[in-house]
N, C-alpha and C positions, 0 to 999 in steps of 0.2 A: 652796400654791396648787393648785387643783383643777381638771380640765376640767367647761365648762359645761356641758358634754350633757347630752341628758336621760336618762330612763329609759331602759334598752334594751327595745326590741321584743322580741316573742319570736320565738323560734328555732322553726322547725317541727321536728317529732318526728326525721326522719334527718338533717339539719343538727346538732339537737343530739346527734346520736350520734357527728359527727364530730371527734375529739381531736386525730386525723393522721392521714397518706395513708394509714396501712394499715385504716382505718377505711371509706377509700374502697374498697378493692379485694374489703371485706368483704361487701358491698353484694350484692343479687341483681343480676341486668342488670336485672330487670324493674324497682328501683329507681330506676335512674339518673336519667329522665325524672323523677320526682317531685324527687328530689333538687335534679335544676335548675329546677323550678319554685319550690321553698322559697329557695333562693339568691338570684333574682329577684325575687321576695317583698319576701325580708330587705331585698335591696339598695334598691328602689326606696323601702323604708317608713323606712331610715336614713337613707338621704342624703336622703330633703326635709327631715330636720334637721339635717342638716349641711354639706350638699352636696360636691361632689366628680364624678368623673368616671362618673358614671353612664352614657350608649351606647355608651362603650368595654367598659368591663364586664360589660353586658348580652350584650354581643355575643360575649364569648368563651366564655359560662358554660360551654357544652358542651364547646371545647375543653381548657379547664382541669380538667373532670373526667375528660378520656379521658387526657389526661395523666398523672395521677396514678392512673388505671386501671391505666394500662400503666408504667410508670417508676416509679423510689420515691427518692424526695429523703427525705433529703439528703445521700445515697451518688450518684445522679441529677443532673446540675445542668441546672434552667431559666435562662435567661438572655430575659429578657421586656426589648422595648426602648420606650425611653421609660419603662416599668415601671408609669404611671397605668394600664395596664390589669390590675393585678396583684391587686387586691382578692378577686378571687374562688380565684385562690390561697391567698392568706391566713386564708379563712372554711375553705378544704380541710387547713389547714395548722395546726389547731390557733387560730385567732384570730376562728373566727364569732361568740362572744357578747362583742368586742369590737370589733366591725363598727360601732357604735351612735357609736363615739368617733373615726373616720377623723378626719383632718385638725383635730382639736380637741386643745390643748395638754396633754399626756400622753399623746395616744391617743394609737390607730394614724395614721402616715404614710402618705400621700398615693399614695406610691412603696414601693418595695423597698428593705429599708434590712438591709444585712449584719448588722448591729447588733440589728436586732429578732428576726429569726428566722432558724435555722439555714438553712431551707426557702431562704432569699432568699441564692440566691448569689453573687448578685452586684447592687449595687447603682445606682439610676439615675436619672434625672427630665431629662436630654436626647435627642432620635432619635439613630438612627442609630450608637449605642455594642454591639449587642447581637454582633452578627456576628462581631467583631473580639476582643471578650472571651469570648466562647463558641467561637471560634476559640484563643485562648490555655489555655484551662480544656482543650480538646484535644487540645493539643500538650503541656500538663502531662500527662495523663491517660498520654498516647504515652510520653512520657519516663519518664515512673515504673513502666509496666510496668502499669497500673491497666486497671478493665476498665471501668467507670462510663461511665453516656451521657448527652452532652451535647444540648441541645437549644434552639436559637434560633429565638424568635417575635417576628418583626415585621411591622407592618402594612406595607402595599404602599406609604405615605407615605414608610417609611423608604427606600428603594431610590431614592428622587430624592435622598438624600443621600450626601455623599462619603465619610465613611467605610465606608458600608454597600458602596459600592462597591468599595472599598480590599480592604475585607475577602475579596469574593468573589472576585477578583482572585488571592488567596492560599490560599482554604482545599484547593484540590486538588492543591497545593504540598505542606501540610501533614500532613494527615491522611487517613487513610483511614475513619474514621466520624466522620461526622457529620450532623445533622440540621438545616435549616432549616424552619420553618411559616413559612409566605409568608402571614398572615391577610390578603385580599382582602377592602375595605368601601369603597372607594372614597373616604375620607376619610381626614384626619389631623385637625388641630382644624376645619378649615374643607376645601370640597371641592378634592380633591387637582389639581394642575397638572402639565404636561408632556408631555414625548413616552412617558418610563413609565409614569407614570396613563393617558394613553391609551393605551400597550402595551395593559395590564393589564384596560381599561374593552373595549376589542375583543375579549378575551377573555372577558367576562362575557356579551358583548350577541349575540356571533356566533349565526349561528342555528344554528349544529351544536351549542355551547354543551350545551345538553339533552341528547344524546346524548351527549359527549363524559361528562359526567358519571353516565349511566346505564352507559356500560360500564368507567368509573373503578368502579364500586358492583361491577358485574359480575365485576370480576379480585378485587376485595378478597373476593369470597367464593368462590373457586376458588383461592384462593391454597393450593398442593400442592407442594413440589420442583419438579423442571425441567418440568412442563406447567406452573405459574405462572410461572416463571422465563416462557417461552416465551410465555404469552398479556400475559404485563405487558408484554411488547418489541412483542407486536402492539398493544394497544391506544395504547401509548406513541406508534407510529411513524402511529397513524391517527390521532392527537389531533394529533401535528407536521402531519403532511399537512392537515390540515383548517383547525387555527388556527396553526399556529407556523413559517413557512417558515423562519425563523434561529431559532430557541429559545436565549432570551436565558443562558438557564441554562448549558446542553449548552457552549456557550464561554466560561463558565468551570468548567469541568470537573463538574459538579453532575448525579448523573439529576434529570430532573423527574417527580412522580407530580401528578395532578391536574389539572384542577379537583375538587376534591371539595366538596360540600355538608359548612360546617365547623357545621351543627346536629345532622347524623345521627349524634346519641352511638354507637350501633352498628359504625357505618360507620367513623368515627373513631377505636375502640378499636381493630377490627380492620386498620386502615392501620399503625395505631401501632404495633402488635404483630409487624406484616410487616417496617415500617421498621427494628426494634432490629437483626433480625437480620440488615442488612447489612451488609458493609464497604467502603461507598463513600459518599463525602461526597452526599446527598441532597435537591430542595426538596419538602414537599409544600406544595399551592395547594389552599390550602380558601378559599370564599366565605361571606364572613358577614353579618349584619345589624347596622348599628352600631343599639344600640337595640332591640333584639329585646326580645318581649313587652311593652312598655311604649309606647302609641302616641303620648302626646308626642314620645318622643323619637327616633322612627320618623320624625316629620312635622317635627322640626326636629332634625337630628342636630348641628349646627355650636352651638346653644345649648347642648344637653345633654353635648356632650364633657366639658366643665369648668363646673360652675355652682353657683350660692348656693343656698339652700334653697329650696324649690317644693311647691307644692300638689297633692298624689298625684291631687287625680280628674282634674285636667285641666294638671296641669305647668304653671302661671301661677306668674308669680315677684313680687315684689317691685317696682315700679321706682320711682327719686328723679325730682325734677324739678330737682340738682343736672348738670347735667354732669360727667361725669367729665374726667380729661386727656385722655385718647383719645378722647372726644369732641371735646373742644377744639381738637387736634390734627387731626384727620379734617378738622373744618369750617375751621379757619384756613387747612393749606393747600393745599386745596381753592379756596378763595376765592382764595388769593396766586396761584393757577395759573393762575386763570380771567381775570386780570389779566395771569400773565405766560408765555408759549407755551413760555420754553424751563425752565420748573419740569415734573419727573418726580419720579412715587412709586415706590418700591420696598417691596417685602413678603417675606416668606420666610416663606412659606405661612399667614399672620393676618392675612389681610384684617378681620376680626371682634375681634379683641382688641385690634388696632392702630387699630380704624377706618380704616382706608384704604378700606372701601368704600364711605365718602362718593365719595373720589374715585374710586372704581372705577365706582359708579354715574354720578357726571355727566362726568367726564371718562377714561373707557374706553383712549383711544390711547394715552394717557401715564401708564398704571399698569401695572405689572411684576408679577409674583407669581413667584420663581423658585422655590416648591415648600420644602423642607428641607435648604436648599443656602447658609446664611449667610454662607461663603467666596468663594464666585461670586456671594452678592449684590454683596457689598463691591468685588470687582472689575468686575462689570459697573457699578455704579454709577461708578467712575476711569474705565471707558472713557466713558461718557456725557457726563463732567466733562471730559472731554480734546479734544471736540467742545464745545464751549460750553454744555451741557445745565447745569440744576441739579437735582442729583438730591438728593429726601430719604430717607435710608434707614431704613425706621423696624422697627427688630426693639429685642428686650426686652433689658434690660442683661445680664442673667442668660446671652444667648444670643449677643448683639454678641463676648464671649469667644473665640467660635469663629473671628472674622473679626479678632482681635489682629495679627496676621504681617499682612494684607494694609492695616490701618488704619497702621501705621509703614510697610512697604517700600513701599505703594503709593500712600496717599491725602498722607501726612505730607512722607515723601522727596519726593514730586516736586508738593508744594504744592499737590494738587488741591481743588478747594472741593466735596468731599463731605460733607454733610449728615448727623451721626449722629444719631436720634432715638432717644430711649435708653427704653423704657416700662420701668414696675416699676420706675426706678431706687429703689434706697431699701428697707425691710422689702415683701417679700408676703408674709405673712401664714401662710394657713392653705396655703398649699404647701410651705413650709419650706425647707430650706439649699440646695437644687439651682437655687429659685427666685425669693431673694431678691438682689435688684441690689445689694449691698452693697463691691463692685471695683471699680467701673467708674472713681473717682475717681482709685484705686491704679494701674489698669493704661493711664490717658489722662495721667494730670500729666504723665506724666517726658517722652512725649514731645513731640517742637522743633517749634513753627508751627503746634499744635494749639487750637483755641478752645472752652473748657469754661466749661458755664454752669448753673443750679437758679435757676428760678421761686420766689419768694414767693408769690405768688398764679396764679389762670387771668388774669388781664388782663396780668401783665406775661410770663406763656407763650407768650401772641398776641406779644406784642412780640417778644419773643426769637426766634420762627420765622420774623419779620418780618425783623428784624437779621439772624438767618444768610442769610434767602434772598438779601440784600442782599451778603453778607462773599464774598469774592473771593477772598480771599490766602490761600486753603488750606485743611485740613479744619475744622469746625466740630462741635461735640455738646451734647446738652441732657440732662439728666436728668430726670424726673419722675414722679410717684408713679403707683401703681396709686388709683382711685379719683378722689376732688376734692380737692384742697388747702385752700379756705375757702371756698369756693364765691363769690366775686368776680366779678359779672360783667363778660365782654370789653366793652370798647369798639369802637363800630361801626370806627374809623381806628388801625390801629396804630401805635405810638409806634416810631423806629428808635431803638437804646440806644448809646450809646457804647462799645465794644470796651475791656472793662475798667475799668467804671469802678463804683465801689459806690456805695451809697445809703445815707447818713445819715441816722437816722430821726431819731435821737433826741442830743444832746451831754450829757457830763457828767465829769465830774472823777476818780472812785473808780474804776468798773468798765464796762469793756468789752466787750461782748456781741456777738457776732457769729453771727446765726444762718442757715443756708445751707437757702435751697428751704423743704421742709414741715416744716423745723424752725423757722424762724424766729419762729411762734406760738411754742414754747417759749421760746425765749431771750422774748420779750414776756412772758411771764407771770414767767419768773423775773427781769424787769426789775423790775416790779408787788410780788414779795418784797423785793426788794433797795429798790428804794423807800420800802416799809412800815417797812423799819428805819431810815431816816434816809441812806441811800447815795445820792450822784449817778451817774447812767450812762448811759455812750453805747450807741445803739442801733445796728447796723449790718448792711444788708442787703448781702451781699458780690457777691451776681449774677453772678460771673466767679468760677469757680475757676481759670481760667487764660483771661487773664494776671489775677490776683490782684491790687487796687489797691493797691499799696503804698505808694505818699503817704498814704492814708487810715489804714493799719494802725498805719504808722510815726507817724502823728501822733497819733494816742490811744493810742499801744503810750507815748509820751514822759510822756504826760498823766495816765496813770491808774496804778493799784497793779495790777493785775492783769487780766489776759482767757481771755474764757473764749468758746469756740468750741461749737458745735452743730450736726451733722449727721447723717445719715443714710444711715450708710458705716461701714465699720469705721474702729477710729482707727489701725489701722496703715497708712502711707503716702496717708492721708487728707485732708482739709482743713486740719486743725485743725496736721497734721504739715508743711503747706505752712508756714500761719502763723509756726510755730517755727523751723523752716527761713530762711525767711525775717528774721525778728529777729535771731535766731543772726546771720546774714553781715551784717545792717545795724549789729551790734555794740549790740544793745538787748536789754536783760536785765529787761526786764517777763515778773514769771512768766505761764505759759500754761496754764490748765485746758479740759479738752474732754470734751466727752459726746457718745458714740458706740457704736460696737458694739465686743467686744472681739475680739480674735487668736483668732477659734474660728468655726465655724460652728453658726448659729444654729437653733435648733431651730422647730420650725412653731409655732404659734398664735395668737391673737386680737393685735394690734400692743401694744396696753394692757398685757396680761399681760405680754407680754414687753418693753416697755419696762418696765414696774416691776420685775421681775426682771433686769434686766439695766441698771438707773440711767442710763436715760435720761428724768428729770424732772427740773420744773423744782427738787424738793425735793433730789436729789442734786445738780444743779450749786451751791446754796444750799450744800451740806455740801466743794464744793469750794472754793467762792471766798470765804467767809465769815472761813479761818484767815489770809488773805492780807491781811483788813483791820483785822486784831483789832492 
């Protein structure tokens, strides 16, 4: 099985001269600049057929060559957070003429992946990780006696998040060199929120700004022994004076150098160059463009961070006249709010991929954005709930994770009716293992007074956000895909559902089908097999993973020779392991087949591909349930 891609574009003449960093270093200065027009080239002509994080990328180009101007990986460690912004390391790194293949099944990933290449040290696809492990790469470096420089780059998104904070908290404890790039763009996927963004956005706008960055330029090329020593204290102390009266750094122990313009490849080798040779933990604060050279994505940066393929002369994309979930979702409850005063959105920092900015736009008082802070979503959301509020909290399954401890001690222990809105649950696709919702079932069953539920269709999604807004007794969660499910459309009046109860499609005698969410259509077609051979079979939409109908399981579990379960989740500690679990103690020994994802994490590509490679069809449940009725 092969990636679809197409042909690879071509490589401009010093791109293709690039095999690895020392290629870069080889380079004239007068170079460089071309270099990173050919990069930007590349990128923009690949990703509109494949798509991927193109204005994060764009925007580092320069950085990522002064880096590897000055440092040599992969004696060197970069530590890049979130890591979508790493593409253009990877083209410096030995992997530009297979640029063509990002995020398509065999290529290159999405992110940084240990695995692929030495260069990539460390591996990623959530914020706010970079600080903390390039802090530890550090303290290894300290301990072993090693001389190698470490160096963390993360956008200014990351700094509203808690570990990033955690980290800075520590590193002047730790080490005595180290390096932070503070990349300055004002965004993360969507425009950044908080009292740090606006830290960081006052810095940008101040009117000394310009100055302050002219004699940032000024020191980096008088840098001499102690008269640089001595003018970098001065400019440092006129840049406090002017923008910084607490400089957020300086307490935690960090010098700051900067604002620096992060396009002046020049400018930026020679900071870089300055930076190695000290030994104290250090930020520099360069400003960039997310989206630079490429003016789609200049005029809409919040589209272009992460997007599907697109049309080079004018960055026009694709669009369905299907909604997606997060459509569905945005406009449902939206509408349930507008009906009822004490319904609240919460976001952590996706207004745009969660659709919340339906409700952001009509209803403004009552939507939250706390930035890259999914811990403190979870608990501002208890406190809201502790006040009569109904809060929906809607972050991606993949990233809900991080708010585990505060979903059991906070929302479960003390029965609060908070609202999890789970997006992605299920395969995403072309982002791969970092980003697909394949836990969330594993890490909600076990615990007590929680209510878990998966959509068959968008009409009965409407329902179900309808039912939780309704449910009282404690936390509630939903799952559902990236994308449309069957594309069914909502009814104007939502239905309220019964708490726990499944849906018989279909009765039959032989085989038992139980298919969960957007697997459901599977189990229907391998009903349609099973059919075709002369088999009777029950159809059963189970709509509750917790509380799980067990009259309904227990009574075709009696009736039939065999069941076989389907979702989209791993099968460890999964659905299909409820079911069994469940038989098991009801003292019922109908065998149990299940099709799911197996004990591994799952690699990126097209969902097709990788269900047939991984027997999630209807043909391999066919090769399950078949021996059970022979």
């Amino acid at each position: 099985m092969t990636s679809a891609s197409s042909e690879p574009p071509a490589l401009g003449p010093l791109l293709q001269s690039i095999s690895s960093p020392s290629d870069v270093k080889n380079l004239a200065d007068g170079e460089l600049e071309a270099l990173a027009a050919e990069i930007r080239h590349s990128l923009i002509t690949s990703l509109s057929k494949t798509g991927g994080h193109l204005g994060p990328n764009l925007g580092v180009v320069e950085l990522s060559i002064a880096l590897h101007r000055v440092f040599s990986t992969p004696d060197d460690k970069f530590v890049f957070d979130v890591a979508h912004q790493g593409y253009v390391h990877k083209m410096l790194t030995g992997r530009a003429d297979q640029i063509h293949t990002i995020r398509t099944y065999k290529g290159l990933n999405g992110f940084l992946l240990r695995s692929e290449s030495e260069h990539d040290a460390y591996g990623a696809g959530h914020a706010g990780t970079a600080l903390s492990a390039a802090l530890g790469m550090a303290a290894a470096r300290d301990l072993a006696g090693d001389d190698y420089h470490v160096v963390a780059v993360a956008g200014d998104a990351a700094f509203t998040c808690g570990p990033t904070l955690e980290a800075l908290n520590n590193i002047a404890e730790t080490t005595r060199r180290f390096i932070v790039v503070l990349n300055d763009n004002e965004w993360s996927i969507d425009k950044n929120v908080g009292a740090i963004a606006r830290y960081f956005n006052d810095l940008q706008t101040h009117h000394t700004f310009a100055s302050v960055r002219a004699k940032a330029a000024e020191f980096v090329e008088k840098i001499a022994g102690k008269a640089a020593r001595t003018l970098a204290h001065k400019v440092e102390e006129g840049a406090k004076n002017l923008l910084f009266p607490n400089v957020l750094f300086e307490k935690f122990g960090l010098r700051y150098y900067g604002p620096i313009d992060g396009h002046d490849l020049p400018l930026l080798v020679r900071t870089f160059e300055h930076l190695k040779t000290l030994h104290e933990p250090v930020v520099l604060h360069i400003i960039t463009e997310k989206g630079r050279g490429y003016q789609p994505a200049i005029d809409n940066p919040g589209k272009f961070h992460g997007l599907g393929t697109y049309q080079i002369d004018d960055g026009s994309t694709e669009t369905s006249s299907t909604p997606t979930c997060s459509d569905i979702f945005g406009r449902t409850i939206t509408d349930l709010a507008k009906k009822d005063p004490k319904i609240v959105a919460i976001t952590a920092a996706m207004p745009g991929g969660t659709k919340l900015e339906i409700f952001k736009n009509e209803l403004p008082d009552r939507y939250f954005d706390v930035g890259i802070a999914e811990e403190h979503a979870a608990l501002f959301a208890c406190g809201l709930a502790t006040q009569g509020f109904r809060p929906f909290l809607a972050i991606y399954s993949t990233f809900m994770q991080r708010a585990y401890d505060m979903i059991i001690h906070d929302m479960a222990l003390q029965g609060l009716p908070v609202r999890l809105c789970m997006d992605r649950g299920g395969l995403s696709g072309d982002d791969g293992p970092t980003h697909h919702g394949l836990f969330d079932i594993g890490y909600l069953r076990h615990i007590p007074g929680i209510i878990h539920m998966q959509p068959k269709d968008e009409d009965e999604f409407a329902d179900m956000l309808f039912t939780m807004a309704s449910y009282e007794d404690g936390p509630s969660a939903i799952r559902y895909p990236r994308g449309s499910i069957k594309g069914t459309p909502v009814k104007k009046k939502p239905q309220l559902l019964e708490i726990g109860k499944a849906e018989v499609v279909a009765e039959g005698s032989d085989v038992t089908l139980i298919g969960l969410g957007t697997m459901f259509e599977m189990a229907e077609r391998t009903k349609t097999l099973l059919e075709a051979q002369g088999f009777s079979v029950t159809l059963i939409n189970p709509r509750f993973i917790k509380p799980m109908d067990s009259a309904v399981i227990e009574r075709f579990a009696r009736q039939c020779r065999v069941i076989c379960t389907f979702e989209d989740h791993v099968l460890m500690h999964g659905f299909g392991a409820g079911v069994i679990e469940h038989l098991h103690s009801a003292g019922i020994h109908t065998p149990v087949e299940r099709i799911g994802w197996p004990d591994e994490f799952v690699e990126h590509g097209k969902p097709d591909i990788l269900r047939q490679l991984h027997g999630l069809t209807p043909e391999a449940a066919m090769d399950k349930i078949i021996p059970h009725l022979r």
